[in-house]
C-alpha positions in Angstrom: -12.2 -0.6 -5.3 -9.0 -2.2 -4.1 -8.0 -5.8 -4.4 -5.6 -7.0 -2.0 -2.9 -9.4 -2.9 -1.1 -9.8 0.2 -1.4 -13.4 0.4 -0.8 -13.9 -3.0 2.0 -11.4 -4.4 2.5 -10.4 -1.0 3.7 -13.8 0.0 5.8 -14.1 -3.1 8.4 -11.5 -1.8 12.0 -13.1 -1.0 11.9 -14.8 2.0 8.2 -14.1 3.3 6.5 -17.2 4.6 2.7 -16.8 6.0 1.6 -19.5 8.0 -2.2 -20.8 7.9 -3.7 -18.7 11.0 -1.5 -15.8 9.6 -3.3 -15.8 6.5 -6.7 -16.4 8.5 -5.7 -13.4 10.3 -4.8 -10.8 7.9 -8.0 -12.1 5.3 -10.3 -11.6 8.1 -8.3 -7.8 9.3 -8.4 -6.6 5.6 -12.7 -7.6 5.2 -13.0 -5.3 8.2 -11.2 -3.3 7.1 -13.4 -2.6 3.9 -11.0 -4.0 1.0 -13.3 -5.0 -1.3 -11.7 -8.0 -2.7 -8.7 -10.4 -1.3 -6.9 -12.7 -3.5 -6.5 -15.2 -1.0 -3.5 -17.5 -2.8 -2.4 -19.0 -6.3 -4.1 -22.5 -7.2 -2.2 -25.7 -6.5 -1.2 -23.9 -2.5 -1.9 -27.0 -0.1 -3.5 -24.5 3.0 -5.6 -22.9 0.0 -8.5 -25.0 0.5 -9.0 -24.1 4.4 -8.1 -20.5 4.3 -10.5 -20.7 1.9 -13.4 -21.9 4.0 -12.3 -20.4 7.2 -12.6 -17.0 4.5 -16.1 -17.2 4.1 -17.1 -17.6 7.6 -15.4 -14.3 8.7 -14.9 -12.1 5.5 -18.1 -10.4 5.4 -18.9 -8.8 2.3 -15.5 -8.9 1.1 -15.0 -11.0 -2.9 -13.2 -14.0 -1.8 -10.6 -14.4 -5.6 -7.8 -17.4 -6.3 -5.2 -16.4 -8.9 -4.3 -18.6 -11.7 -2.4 -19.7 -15.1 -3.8 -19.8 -18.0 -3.8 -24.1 -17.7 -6.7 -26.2 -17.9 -5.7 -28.5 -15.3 -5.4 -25.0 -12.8 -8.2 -23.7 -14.1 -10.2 -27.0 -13.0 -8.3 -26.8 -9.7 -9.4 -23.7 -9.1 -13.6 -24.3 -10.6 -13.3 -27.1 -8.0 -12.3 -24.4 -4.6 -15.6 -21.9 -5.7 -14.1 -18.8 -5.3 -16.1 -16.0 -6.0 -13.4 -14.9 -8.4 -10.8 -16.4 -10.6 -8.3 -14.0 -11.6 -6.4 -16.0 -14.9 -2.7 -14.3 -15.5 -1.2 -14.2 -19.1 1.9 -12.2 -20.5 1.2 -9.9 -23.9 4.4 -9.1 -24.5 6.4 -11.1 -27.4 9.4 -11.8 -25.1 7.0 -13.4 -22.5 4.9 -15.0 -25.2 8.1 -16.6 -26.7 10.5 -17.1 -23.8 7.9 -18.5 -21.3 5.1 -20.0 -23.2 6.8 -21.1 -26.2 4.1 -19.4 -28.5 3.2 -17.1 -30.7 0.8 -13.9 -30.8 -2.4 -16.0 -32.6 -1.6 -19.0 -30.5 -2.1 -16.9 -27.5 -5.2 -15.5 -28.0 -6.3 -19.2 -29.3 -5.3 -20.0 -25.2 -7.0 -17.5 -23.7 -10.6 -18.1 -25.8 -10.0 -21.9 -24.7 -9.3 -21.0 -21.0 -11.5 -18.2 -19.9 -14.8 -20.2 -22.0 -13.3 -22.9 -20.1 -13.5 -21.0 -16.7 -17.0 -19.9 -17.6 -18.3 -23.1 -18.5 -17.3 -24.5 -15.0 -19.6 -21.9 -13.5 -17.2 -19.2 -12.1 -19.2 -16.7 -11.2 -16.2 -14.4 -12.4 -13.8 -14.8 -14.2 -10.6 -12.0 -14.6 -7.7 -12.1 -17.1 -4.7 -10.2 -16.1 -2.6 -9.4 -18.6 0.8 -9.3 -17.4 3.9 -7.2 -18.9 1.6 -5.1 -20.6 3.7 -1.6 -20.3 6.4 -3.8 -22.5 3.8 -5.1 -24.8 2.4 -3.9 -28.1 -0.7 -1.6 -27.1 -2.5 -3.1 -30.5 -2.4 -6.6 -29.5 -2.6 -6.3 -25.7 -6.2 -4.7 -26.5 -6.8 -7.4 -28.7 -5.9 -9.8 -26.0 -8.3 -8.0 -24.0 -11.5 -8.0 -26.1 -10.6 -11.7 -26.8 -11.1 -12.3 -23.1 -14.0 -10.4 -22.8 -16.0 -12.1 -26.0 -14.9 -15.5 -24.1 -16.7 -14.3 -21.5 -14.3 -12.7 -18.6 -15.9 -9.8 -16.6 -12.8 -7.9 -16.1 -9.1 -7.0 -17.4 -6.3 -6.4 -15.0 -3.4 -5.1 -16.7 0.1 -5.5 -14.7 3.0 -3.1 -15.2 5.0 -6.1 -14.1 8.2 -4.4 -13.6 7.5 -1.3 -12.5 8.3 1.0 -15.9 5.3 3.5 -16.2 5.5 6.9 -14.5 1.8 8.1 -13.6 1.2 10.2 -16.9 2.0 7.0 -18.9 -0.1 5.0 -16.4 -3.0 7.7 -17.4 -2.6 7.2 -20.7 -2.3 3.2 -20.5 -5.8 3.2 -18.7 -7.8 5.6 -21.1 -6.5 3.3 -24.2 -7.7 0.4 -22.6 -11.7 2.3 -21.1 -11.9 3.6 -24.9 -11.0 0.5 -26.7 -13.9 -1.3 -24.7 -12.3 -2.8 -21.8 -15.2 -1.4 -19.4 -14.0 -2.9 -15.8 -10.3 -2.7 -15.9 -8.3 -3.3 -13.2 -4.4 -2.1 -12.1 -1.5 -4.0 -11.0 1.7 -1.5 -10.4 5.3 -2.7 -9.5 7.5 -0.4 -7.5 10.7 -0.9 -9.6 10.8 2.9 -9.8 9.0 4.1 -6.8 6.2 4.6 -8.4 3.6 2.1 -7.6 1.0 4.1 -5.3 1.5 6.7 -7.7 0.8 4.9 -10.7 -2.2 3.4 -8.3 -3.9 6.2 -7.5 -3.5 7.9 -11.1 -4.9 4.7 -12.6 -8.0 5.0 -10.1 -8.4 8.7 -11.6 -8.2 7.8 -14.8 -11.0 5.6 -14.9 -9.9 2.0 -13.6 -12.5 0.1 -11.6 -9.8 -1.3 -9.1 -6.4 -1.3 -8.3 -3.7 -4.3 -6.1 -2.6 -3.3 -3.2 -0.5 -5.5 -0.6 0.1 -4.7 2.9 3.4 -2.6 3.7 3.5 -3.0 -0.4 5.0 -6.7 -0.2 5.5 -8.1 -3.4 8.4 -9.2 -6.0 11.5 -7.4 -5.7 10.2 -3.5 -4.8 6.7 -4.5 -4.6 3.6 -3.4 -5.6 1.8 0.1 -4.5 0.8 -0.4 -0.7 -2.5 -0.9 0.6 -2.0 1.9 3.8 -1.0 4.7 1.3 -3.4 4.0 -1.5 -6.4 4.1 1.4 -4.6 6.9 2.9 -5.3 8.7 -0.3 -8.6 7.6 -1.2 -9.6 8.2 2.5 -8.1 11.4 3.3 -6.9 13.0 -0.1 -10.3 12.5 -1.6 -11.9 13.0 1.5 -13.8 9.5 2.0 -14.1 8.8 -1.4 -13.8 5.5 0.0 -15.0 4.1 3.7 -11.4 2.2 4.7 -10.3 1.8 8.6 -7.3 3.1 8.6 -6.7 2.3 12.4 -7.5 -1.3 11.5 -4.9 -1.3 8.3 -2.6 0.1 10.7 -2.5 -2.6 12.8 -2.7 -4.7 10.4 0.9 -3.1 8.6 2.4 -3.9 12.4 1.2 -7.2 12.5 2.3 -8.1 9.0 5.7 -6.2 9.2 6.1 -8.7 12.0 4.9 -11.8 10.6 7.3 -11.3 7.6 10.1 -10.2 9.3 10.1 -6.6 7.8 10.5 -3.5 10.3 8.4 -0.6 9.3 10.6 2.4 9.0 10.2 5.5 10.8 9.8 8.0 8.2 7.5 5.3 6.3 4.5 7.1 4.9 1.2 6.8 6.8 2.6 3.9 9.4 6.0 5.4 10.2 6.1 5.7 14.2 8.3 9.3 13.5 6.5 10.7 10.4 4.2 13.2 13.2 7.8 13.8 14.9 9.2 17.6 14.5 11.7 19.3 16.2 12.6 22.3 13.2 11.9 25.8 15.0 9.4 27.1 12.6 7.2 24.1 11.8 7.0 23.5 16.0 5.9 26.3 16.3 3.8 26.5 13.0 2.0 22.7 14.5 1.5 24.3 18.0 -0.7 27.3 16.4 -2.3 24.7 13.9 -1.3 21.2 13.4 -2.6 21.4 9.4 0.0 24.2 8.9 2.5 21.3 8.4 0.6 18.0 8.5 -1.5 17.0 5.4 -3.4 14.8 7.8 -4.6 14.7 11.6 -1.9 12.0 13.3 -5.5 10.6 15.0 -6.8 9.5 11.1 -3.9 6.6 11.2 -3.8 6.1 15.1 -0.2 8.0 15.3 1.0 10.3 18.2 2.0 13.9 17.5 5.2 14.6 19.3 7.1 17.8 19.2 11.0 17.9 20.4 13.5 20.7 20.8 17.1 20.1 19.9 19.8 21.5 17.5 17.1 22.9 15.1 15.3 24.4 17.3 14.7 28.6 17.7 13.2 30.7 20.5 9.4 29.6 19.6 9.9 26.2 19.5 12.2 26.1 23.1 9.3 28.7 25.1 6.1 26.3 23.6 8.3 22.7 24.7 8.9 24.6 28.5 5.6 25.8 28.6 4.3 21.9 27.9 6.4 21.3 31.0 4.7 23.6 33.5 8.1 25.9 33.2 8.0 29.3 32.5 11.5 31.3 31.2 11.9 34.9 31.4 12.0 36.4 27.6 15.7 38.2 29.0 16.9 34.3 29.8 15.1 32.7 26.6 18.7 33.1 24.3 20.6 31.6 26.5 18.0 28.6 27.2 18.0 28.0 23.2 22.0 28.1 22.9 21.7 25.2 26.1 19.2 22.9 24.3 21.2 23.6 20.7 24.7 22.7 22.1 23.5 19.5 24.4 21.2 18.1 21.7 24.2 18.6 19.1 26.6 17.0 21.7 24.0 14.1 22.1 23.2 13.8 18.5 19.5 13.7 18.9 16.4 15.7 20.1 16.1 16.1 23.8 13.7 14.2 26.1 11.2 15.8 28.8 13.4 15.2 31.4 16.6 16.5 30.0 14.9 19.5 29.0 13.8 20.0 32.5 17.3 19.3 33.8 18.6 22.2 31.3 15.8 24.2 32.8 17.1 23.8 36.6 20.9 24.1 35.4 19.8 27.3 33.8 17.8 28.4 36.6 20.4 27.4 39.3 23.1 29.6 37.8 21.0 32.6 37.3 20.1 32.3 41.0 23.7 32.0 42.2 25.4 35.1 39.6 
């Protein structure tokens, strides 16, 4: 399952700033959507309490979660919102433990017995303890942080690679010690420090984790965290509907945030780039005009993208005769050279791909001056 932190880690990227209705918005787009969890804010957020109930009204199915420190003031904040979740956060690594707690390794665990039976006690229905900084911290006493959370009583472990250092085998690995040291709902958090996040994501889902963070566009501190259109792109269309995820619906939903937080989506940007079903390369035109799979992993129509094929200075005989033939124009296989030296030398001269209409010009130029020779 996915948990989506968009309004949460997402909103804690440099100079994002949701508004309430914006955060109505994309709570009730990601429920119909079919994200399976939303981590709707951190406790002590003034709009947290009406987001909150506006959430329940139009957010289906979806587990409605608050994230948290480890404080008991926060932690009776939070008992006194109901969310259906309360995810608790807590650093295992010693420089964490020492540098922003001021503690030591038995006075941690001491915290976390007081503060998830706390959370229990005050009838959270569930309570999860992220363990934060966890590919920095000693594997021994991270799992021991673990099972002290689950003997206090918390339902599942979300481990955070909190600044992005583990490549996807390491990731692997990092899961399976956690599943066979008797963490048995673990969940993923994976920073993009390295460009690794939806990697990292997806691995950890194979390897046994119960859910993974996602954020729309990937929003999140510094590089963010893996994004929720390419982690649903896989699970949807790698795995072939191994989960059910809208993708037209988290496609909109990437446009509407990109805009909301001021970030443009890039062309080439996996899954919601407005270029990535562009081509214009002789061979793979003409490879996508015979069979689009040839060179597409997925149907453009899956994530509501347009398939459009150029000519230009890549371009070879193939691709030039299918783009004329699109047009209604036929060219004499004597007269096809020159046609492709004309498109190579104006589209080079342009610095782009041609449009329709200026190959159609090229096509009268050309078939003026064959008339009059």
């Amino acid at each position: 399952m996915l948990i989506d932190t968009t309004l949460r880690e997402g909103e804690q990227a440099y100079g994002v700033y949701f508004d309430p209705p914006t955060k109505a918005h994309i709570a009730r787009e990601l429920a119909r959507a079919g994200v399976e969890e939303i981590e709707l804010g951190w406790v002590g957020q003034e709009e947290l309490p009406g987001l909150l109930d506006q959430a329940r009204g139009h957010c289906g199915k979806a587990h409605l979660s608050l994230w948290s420190p480890m404080r008991e003031a926060d932690v009776r904040r939070a008992a006194g919102l109901s969310p259906d979740r309360l995810n608790l956060g807590v650093p295992v690594s010693d420089r964490h433990i020492r540098l922003r707690l001021g503690l030591d390794r038995p006075r941690l665990l001491a915290l976390i017995t007081r503060e998830v039976g706390r959370a229990v006690s005050l009838g959270l229905p569930m309570v999860s303890v992220g363990l934060e900084d966890v590919t920095r911290a000693d594997l021994d006493f991270a799992l021991e942080a673990a099972r002290t959370a689950l003997s206090a009583g918390a339902r599942r472990i979300r481990i955070a690679d909190t600044v992005g250092l583990a490549s996807p085998l390491e990731m692997a690995d990092l899961v399976r010690a956690f599943i066979e040291g008797g963490v048995p709902c673990l969940a993923v958090h994976c920073h993009n420090d390295f460009g690794m996040a939806t990697a990292n994501a997806v691995t950890a889902l194979a390897a046994g984790a119960e859910a993974v963070d996602v954020s729309v566009l990937g929003l999140g501190e510094r590089a963010g965290i893996a994004a929720l259109e390419e982690v649903c792109a896989s699970l949807e269309l790698r795995e072939k509907g191994r989960r059910a995820y809208d993708l037209h619906r988290i496609g909109a939903l990437c446009r509407f945030v990109a805009q909301a937080a001021g970030r443009a989506i890039g062309p080439d940007k996996s899954v919601t780039g407005g270029r990535i079903f562009s081509c214009e390369t002789g061979l793979h035109v003409q490879g996508i005009k015979e069979s689009p799979a040839l060179f597409e992993p997925f149907p453009a129509e899956a994530v509501g993208g347009r398939r459009v094929l150029s000519v230009g200075k890549k371009s070879g005989r193939g691709a030039v005769r299918f783009a004329l033939e699109g047009l209604g124009l036929k060219c004499p296989p004597e007269a096809l050279p020159d046609m492709v030296q004309r498109v190579r030398s104006t589209s080079a001269r342009l610095g782009r791909p041609l449009n329709r209409e200026e190959l159609k010009r090229l096509a009268r130029s050309a078939r003026s001056e064959i008339g009059s020779a």
